[in-house]
N, C-alpha and C positions, 0 to 999 in steps of 0.2 A: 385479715381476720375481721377487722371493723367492718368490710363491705359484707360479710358474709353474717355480720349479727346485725346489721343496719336490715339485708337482704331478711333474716330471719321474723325481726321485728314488725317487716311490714305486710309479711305471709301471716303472723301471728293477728296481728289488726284485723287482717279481710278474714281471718279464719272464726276469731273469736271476740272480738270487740277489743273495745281498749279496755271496759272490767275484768273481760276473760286473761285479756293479756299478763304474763309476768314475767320474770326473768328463767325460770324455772323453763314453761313454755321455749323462750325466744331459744336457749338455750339449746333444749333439744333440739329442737329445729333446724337449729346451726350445727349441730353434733360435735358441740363442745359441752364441758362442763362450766356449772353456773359461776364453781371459782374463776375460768377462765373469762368468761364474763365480764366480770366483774374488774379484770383488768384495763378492761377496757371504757368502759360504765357503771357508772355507780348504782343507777337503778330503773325499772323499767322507762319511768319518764323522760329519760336522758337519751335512752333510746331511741322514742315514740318523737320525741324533739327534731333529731335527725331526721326520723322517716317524714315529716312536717317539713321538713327545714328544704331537703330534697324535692317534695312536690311542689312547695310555694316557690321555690327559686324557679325550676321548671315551668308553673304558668306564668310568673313573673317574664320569663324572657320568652314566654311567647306572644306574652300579651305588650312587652317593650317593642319587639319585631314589630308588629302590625302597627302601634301607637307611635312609632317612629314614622313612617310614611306619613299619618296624620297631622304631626309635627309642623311639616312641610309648610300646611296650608289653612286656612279655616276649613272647619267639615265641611264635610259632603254625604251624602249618600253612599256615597260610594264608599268611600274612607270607615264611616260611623257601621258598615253593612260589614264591612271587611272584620272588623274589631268584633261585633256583633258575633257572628257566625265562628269566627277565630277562638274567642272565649265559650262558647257551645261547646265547639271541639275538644279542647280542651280540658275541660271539666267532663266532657260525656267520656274520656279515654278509660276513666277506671271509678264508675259509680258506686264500686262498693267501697273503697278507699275513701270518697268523698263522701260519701254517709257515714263513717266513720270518722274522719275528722269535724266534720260540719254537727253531724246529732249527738257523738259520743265523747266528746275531748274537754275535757275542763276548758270553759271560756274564759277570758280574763282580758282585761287593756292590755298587761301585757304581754299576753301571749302571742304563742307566733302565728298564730291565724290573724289575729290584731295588726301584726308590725305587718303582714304581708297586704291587707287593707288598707295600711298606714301609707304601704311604698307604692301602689296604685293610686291612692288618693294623691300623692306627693304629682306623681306622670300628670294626670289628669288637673290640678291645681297648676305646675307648671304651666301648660298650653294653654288652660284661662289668661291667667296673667299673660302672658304673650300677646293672644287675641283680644284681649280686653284693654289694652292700655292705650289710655285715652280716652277711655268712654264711660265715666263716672267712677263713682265707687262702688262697685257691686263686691258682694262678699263671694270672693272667688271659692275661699277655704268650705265654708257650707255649700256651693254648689256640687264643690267636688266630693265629699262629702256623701250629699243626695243622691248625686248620680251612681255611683259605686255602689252604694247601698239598695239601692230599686232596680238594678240593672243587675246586679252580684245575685240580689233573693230572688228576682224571677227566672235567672240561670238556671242558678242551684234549684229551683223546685222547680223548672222545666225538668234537670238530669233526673232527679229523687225520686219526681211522682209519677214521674214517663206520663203524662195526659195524654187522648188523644187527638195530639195537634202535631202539626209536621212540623221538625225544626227549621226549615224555611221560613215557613208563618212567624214561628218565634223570634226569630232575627231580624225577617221582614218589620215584624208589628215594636222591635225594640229598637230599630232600626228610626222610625217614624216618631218615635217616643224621642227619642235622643236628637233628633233630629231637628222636632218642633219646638222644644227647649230652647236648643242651643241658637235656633233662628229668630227666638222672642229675645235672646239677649240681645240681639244688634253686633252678632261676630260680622265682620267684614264677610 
């Protein structure tokens, strides 16, 4: 029953917005009634949480998968291209979903669009520190920080605004961005 009102909640989002949405809605959808619902959720947010909770753990371990191989080594090209392109995909799987969480969801630190920025930021501070130790003090936490942040908004408004540019160019040219960064630090 919870996959089938989690399922309902998140046809209700791409249908109708997260204002459009209610329990009322998620309900029918799911072709139960709202008491039944209610069994299970207290209210539409708790819902809307889940359907959030499900796609951030989803690009989370795909974006873990690829940033795992980079692990390995200092970047490369090759590595930073992979991640690049990997997170495109990603995010291009369901643009209506992600205009829906990214333009319509109460923002907040502690929401879960935040803690899932939070656990990327975490991946990515990790490998600084790795690759960086020994080689002064650089403030690891703001680079990771930076990078997530410039590399996350020119994703998401590559998937949003669809421009007319090829998403190879896009990975390529984010590819180069991250790249020439990561080579002014002095990573090995």
């Amino acid at each position: 029953m919870v996959e089938r009102i989690i399922a309902a909640g998140r046809t209700v989002l791409l249908d109708n917005g997260y204002e459009g949405a209610s329990t009322n809605r998620i309900a029918r959808v799911a072709g139960i009634s709202p008491g039944s619902l209610y069994q299970y959720f207290p209210d539409k947010d708790a819902i809307v949480a889940e359907v959030v909770d499900r796609w951030t753990d989803a690009m989370h371990a795909r974006i873990s998968r690829v940033f795992a191989d980079a692990l390995e080594g200092p970047p490369t090209p090759v590595t930073v291209r992979d991640t690049m392109g990997e997170l495109l995909d990603a995010l291009a799987e369901n643009p209506r979903l992600l205009r829906v969480l990214i333009e319509e969801l109460p923002r907040s630190p502690d929401s879960r669009l935040a803690a899932f920025e939070r656990r990327i930021d975490d991946l990515l501070t990790m490998w600084l520190r790795f690759h960086l130790r020994g080689r002064g003090d650089r403030p690891v936490e703001a680079i990771a920080w930076i990078l997530v942040r410039t590399v996350e908004n020119v994703a998401v408004s590559y998937v949003l605004d669809r421009p007319p540019v090829e998403r190879d160019v896009v990975a390529d040219e984010l590819t180069a961005m991250v790249t020439a960064y990561l080579q002014d630090m002095s990573l090995p």
